[in-house]
N, C-alpha and C positions, 0 to 999 in steps of 0.2 A: 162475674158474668152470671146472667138468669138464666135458667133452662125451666119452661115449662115439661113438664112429663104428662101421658099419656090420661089422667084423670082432673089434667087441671090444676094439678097443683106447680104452684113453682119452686125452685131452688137455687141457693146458690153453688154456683161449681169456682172452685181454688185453679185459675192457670197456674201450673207450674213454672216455672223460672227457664226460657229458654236452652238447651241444650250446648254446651260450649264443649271444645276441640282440647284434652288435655296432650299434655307429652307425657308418657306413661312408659318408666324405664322397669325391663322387666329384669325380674329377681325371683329368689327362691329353689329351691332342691328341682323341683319337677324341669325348671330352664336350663337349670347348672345341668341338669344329668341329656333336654334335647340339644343343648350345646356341644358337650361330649361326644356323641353320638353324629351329629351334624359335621363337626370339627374335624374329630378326629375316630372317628368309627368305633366308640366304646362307651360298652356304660361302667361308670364309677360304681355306682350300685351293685351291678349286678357281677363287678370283678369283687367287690366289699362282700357280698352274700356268698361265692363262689370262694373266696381265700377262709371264709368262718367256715365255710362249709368242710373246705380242704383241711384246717386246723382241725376241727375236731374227729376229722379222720388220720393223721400225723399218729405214727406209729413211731416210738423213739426206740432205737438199738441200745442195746446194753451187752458192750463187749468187754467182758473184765478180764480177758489177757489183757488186752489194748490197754486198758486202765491200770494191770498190775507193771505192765514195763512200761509206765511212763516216769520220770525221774521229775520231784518235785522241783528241785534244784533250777533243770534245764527248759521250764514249762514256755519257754517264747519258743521255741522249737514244734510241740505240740501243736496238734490238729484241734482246735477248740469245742468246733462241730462233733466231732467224733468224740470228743470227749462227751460233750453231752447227747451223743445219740442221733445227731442232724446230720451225718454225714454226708446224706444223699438233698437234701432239703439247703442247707448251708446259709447264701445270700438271702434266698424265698421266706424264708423263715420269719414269721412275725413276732412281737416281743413278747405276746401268748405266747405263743409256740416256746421261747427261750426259759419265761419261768416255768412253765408245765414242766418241761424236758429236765430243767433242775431240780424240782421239787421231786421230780420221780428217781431222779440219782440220789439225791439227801435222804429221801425214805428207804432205798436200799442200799448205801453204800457208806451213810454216816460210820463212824467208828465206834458209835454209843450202839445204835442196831447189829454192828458185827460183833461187838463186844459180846451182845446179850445172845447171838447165836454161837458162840464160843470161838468165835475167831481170834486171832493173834493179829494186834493190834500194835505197830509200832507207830509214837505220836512224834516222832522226829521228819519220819522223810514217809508218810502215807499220803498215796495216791487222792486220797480226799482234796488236798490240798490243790490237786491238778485240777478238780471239778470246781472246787471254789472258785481258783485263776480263770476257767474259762466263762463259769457266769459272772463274774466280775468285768471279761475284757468284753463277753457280748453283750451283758445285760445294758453299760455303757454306750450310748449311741457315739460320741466323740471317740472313744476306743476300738469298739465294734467296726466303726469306717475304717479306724487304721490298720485293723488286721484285714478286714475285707480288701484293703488296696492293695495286700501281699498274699491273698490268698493261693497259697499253694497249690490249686486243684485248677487254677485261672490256666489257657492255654495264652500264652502270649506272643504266638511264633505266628506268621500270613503264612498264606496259601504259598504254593510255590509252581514254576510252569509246571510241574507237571501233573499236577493237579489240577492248575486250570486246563489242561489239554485234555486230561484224563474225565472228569467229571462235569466240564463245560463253566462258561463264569459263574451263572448264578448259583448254582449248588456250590461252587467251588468259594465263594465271598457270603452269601446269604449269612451263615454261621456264623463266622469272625464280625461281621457288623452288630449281629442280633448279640453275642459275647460284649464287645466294647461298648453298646448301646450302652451297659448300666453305670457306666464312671461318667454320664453325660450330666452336666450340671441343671442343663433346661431339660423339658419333660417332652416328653410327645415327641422320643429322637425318629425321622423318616427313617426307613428302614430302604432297600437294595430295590423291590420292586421286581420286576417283569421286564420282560422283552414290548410288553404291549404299552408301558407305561409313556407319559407323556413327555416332552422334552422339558414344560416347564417343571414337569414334577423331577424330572432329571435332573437340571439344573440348582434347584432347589436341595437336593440332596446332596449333592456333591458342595454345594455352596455350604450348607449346614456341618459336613464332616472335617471340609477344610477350613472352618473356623473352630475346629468343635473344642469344648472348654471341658477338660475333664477335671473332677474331684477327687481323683485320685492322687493321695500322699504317701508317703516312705517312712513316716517316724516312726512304725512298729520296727523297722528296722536298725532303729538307734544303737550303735554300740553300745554305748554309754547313758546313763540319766542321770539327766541334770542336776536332781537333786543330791546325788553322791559325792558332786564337789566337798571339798572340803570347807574351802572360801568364797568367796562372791565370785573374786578372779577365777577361777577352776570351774567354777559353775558356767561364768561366761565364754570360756574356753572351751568348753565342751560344747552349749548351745550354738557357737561358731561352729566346729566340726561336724555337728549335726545338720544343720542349714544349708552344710555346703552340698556333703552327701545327700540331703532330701532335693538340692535342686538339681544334682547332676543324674539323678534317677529320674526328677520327674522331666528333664532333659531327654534322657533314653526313651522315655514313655512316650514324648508329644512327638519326637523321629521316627518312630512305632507305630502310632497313628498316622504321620504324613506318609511314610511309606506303605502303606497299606491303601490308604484312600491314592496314595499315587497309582500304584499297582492296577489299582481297579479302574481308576479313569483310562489308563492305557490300553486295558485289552477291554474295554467294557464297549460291546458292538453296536450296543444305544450310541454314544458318541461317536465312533467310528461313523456310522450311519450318517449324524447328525454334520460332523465334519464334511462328510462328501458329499452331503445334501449343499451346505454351507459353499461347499467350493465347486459345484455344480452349476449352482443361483450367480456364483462372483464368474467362473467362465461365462455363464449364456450371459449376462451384462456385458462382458467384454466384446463377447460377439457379436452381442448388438450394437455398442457402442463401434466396435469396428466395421460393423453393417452401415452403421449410418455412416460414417466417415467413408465409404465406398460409395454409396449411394449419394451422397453430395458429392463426391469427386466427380461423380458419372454424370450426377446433372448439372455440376460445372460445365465439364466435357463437354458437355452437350450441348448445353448453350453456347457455351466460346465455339462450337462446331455451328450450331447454328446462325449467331453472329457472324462467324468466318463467311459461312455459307451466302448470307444477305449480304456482306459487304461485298463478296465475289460479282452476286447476281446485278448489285447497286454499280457496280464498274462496270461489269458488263451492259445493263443497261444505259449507264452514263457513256460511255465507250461509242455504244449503238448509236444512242441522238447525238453524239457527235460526230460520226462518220455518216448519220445521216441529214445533218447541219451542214456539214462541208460538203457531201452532193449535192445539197441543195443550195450551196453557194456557187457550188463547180457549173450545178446546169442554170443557175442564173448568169454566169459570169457567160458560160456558151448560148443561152439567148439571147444575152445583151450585144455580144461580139456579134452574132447571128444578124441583130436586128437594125445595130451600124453599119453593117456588110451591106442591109439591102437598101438602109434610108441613104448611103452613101452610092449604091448602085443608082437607086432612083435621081438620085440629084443630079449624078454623072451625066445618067441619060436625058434630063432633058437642061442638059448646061446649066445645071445649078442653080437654073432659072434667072438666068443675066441677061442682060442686051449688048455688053460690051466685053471687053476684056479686063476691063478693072473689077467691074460686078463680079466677073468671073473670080479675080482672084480674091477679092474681097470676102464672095458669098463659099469660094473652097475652103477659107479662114471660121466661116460662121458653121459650116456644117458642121466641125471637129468641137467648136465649141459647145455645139446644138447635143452629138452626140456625149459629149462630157458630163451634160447638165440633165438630162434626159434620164430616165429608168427604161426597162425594156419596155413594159407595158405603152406607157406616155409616149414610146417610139413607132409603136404598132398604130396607134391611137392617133397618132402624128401623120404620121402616113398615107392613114384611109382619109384623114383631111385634107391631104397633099394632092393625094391623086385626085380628089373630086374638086378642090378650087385652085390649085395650080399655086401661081406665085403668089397672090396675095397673103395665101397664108404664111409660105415660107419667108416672105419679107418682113409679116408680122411677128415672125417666132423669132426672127433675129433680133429683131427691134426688142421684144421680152428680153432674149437672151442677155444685149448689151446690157440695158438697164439692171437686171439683177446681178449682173457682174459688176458694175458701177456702184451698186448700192453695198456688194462686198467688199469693194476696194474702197468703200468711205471706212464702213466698220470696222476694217483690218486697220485703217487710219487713225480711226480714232483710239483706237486700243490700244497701238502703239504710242501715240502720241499721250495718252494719260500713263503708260507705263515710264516715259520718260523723265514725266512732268513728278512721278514716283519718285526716281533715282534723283531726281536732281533737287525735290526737297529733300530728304535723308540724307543727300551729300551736302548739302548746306546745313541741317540739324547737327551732321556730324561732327563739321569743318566751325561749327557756331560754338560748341564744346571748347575749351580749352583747359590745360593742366594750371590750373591755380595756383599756388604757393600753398594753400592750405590743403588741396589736394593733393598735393603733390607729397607733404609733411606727412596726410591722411596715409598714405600709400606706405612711407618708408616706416607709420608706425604698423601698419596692418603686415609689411613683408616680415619686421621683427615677432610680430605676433604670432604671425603663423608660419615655423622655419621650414626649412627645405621636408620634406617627410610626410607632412601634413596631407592625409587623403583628399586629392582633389586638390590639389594648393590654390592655384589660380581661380578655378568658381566662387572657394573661399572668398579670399582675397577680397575680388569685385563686389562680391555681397556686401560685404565688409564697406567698399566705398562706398555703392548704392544706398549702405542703409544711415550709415553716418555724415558722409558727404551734399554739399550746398549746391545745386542744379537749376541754370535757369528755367528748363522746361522738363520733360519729362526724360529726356536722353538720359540714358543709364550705362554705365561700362560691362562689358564681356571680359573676360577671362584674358583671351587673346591681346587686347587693347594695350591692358593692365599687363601682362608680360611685357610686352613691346615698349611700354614706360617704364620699368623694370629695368629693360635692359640697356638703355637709353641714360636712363641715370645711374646704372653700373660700367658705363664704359665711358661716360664723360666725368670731366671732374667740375662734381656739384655743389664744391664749396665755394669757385670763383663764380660759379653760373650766375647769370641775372634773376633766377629763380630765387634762389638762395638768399641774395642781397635782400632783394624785395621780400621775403620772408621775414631774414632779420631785423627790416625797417620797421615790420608790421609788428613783429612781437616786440620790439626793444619797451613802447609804449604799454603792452601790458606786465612790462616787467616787476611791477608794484604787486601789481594784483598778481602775480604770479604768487612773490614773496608772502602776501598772506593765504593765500589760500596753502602752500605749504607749512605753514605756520599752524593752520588748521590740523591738517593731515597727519602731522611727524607731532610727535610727543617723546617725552623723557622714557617710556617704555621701548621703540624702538631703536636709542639710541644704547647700542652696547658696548663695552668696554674695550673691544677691539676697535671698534671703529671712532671709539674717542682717542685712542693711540695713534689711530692711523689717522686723524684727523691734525691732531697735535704733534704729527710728524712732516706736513707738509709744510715746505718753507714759506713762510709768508711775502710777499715781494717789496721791492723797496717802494714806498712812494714818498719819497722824497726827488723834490725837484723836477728835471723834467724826465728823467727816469722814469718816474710815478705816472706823471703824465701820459709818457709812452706807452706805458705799460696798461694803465686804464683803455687807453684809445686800440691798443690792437686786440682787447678781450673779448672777444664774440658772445654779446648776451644771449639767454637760453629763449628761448619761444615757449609758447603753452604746453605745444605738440613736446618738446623733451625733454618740460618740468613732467610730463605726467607719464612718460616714457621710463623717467628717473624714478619716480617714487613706484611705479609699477614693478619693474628690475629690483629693488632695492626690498618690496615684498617679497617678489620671487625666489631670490636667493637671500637665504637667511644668514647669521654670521658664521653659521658651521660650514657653509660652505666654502670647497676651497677653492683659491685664485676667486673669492669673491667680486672681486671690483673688475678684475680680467672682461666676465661675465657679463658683469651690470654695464661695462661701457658697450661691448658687442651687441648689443640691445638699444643704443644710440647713437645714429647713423653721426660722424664726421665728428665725436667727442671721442676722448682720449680719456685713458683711467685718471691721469692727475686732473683734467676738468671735472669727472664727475667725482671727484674725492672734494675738489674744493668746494665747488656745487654743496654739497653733502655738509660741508663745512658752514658755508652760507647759513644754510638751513639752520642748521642747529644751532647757530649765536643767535640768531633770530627768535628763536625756540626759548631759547634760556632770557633773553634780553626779553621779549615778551612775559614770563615767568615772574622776572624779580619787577617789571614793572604792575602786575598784578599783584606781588605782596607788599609792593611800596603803597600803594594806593590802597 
């Protein structure tokens, strides 16, 4: 880009490279220490410049009874701190602080400096020894923890009630939290708080203590050490015994902790509060919830009261125009009767307007008819016509009256007379009907089909004709009918009947076609080994001579209707059924269990004979 300047001269100017959006994660001392701060309300720093501070103000004791009655021998008994001067200091103690504190015991308490101050020096069992063991177990950070986890000066007893009654909860818990805080394995343990404090920081707390992981261990406590075994086995003998006891103390410890955080959940007035807050909020929902359930009952109520109320009012007003319907039939009925009274007085008086005595009796006959036909109105109406023309009128309203009675006794004529003309095709539709042989077959298979029990039997039944049955026109059976032929061929005997005969004439001829289409039907699967017994049990007859003869001519050939009656039956009841064949014939009207056994038989030579003539071929 050119820019001229202010003399005319020009230049060029470099654009810079547009400005772009980084993600920029922050780091360094000065975040770490507003993180601190922000987080958890402290600076690292200024506890780091505040503990260097405190160090080099650590003032170490030097108490040499305390150091002449210690027994080198017995030095895990020994206060280590107090050995080296930290009594009051102890845990707080940085690992400055631990060599400073030693270096100042070895410059006044070696054996070689006592020596050279004329001291009496025994180098078997001198207290030195005891200073060395303790900078040896503190200078040790892994050793240093494990005497720190049995520190002797530790209170490890809760508050008790009367304590907490006595000095209220928080002073009475504050301490023992702020004590157990330091075996917390994470950093930044919550601490007790206030009365002011928040529920979630409440919860948070107590969430944090009943999980709380301490690192605090038992092995300073060891009876024994490991390495004094004599063998592997001894070694690992002992490491067993120590492991057990370290867990059943730190067992003790973590039932120490929950009873202690138990304690204080229980009397702690933040939760108490928080509780009745909580079951405060769950009542008034109840109460609401049962408010509304009152409140829809009531405006239930109250509609069902008001609904009550409109169906009342809905009667009563229906109630109303009905009684006031029926007066106003009552006083039509009283001015009709009224207005007969006077066109019958009128007529009276001037002789019903006749010349003779036949007129007379005739036009008396017309007037009842007049008033018959007549409304009140049309009688009033009638009348003022009466009186002003006299008889021609009332000669002419007879002569109407005749005729529309005439013209009612056609039409009552003819109504009758197509109603009969009704009856009397339908009784010839009926009478045009007759029981067929195939209907009739139709029937005894449909009464097998559907036995006594069957819901509805007879509607059945009928259906059953109507839907399979050959009709000349559209006439169809009822229920009723179909009983009535039912009972008709249960109380006659329908194997002589001419019905029957004619049936058998009519099937003997599809007796072929019967045999094949069975033949189709029945295969070497449903023939079972009972029924090839019970087939090969029926005695075959003689035909020889005219025995044969006989015997051919009086065998009743099957029809279609109880070849298919048969193979139906014979699915039905399978061979595990028992009194099988009992069954199968009671399903065949006027056959007997040896016909349909032979039947049965038929079939199946036919079965096998078809068989071998398909593997001959």
């Amino acid at each position: 880009m050119t820019e001229v300047d202010a003399r005319g001269h020009s230049s060029v100017v470099a654009i810079p490279w547009p400005f772009l959006k980084r993600k920029v994660e922050c780091a360094g001392g000065a975040f770490l220490r507003y993180n601190n701060i922000k987080c958890h309300g402290e600076d690292t720093q200024l506890l780091t410049s505040t503990s260097k501070e405190n160090s080099e103000e650590v003032i170490f004791e030097d108490d040499v009874d305390y150091l002449r009655s210690l027994d080198p021998k017995d030095w895990k008994r020994q206060d280590h701190y107090a050995v080296l001067g930290m009594k009051d200091l102890r845990y707080k103690a940085t690992e400055d602080d631990i060599k400073r504190a030693y270096r100042q015991k070895v410059l006044k308490h070696h054996p070689d400096k006592r020596k050279a101050q004329g001291e009496e020096v025994r180098s078997d069992d001198d207290y030195f020894t005891c200073i060395t063991k303790a900078y040896e177990t503190l200078g040790t950070p892994n050793k240093r923890r494990s005497y720190d986890s049995i520190d002797p000066q530790f209170d490890d007893s809760i508050p008790t009630s009367t304590e907490i009654k006595k000095d209220g909860f928080f002073k009475a818990f504050a301490p023992f939290f702020e004590m157990n805080a330091r075996w917390s394995e994470k950093k930044h343990v919550p601490l007790l708080g206030d009365d002011d404090s928040s529920r979630e920081y409440v919860e948070k707390f107590y969430a944090f203590w009943y999980e709380f992981d301490s690192w605090r261990e038992f092995s300073y406590l060891d009876e024994e050490e490991k390495e004094r075994g004599a063998d592997r086995e001894e070694r690992r003998w002992i490491e067993k015994q120590n492991k057990a006891a370290r867990a059943k103390l730190k067992k003790e410890e973590m039932a120490r902790i929950r009873s202690l955080v138990d304690l204080a959940y229980t009397n702690d007035p933040r939760i108490l509060r928080f509780k009745q807050e909580d079951k405060d909020k769950k009542l008034a929902a109840k109460r609401a919830r049962q408010d509304a359930v009152q409140a829809k009952k009531a405006e239930e109520e109250r509609l069902m009261k008001e609904a009550l109320l409109a169906k009342q009012k809905a009667e009563e007003a229906e109630k109303a125009r009905l009684d006031a319907a029926r007066a106003e039939r009552e006083q039509q009925k009283k001015n009709l009767r009224k207005e007969r009274k006077s066109f019958r007085d009128l007529c009276k008086s001037n002789n019903y307007y006749a010349k003779n005595d036949e007129e007379t009796v005739a036009h008396l006959a017309a007037v009842e008819r007049i008033c018959e036909m007549l409304k009140a109105v049309e009688l009033q109406d009638f009348m003022k016509e009466l009186e002003a023309k006299g008889r021609d009128v009332f000669i002419k309203a007879v002569k109407d009256t005749e005729e529309k009675l005439e013209a009612e006794r056609k039409a009552l004529f003819e109504t009758k007379k197509t109603e009969e003309q009704k009856i009397k095709k339908s009784a010839a539709i009926k009478a045009s009907v007759e029981w067929t042989p195939e209907l009739t077959q139709l029937l005894i298979k449909a009464v097998n089909l559907f036995p006594a029990g069957t819901n509805q039997r007879w509607e059945v039944v009928a259906n059953f004709l109507n839907q399979h049955g050959t009709f000349v026109d559209d006439r169809r059976f009822n229920a009723k009918e179909v009983l009535n032929k039912a009972k008709d061929l249960q109380s006659s005997d329908f194997s002589k009947s001419s019905l029957k005969k004619a049936a058998n004439e009519e099937a003997f001829d599809q007796f072929e076609k019967d045999k094949k289409k069975a033949m189709n039907n029945i295969d070497d699967s449903s023939i079972s080994k009972n029924d090839a017994k019970i087939v090969n049990g029926i005695a075959k007859p003689k035909m020889n001579g005219d025995m044969g003869r006989d015997a051919v001519k009086e065998e009743k050939p099957w029809t279609k209707t109880e070849q298919e009656l048969l193979e139906q039956a014979i699915k039905t009841f399978p061979v595990s059924t028992p009194e099988r064949w009992d069954k199968i014939a009671e399903c065949i009207p006027n056959r007997t269990k040896k016909d349909c056994m032979k039947r049965y038989k038929e079939l199946v030579e036919l079965v096998k004979a078809k068989k071998q003539a398909a593997n001959i071929a």
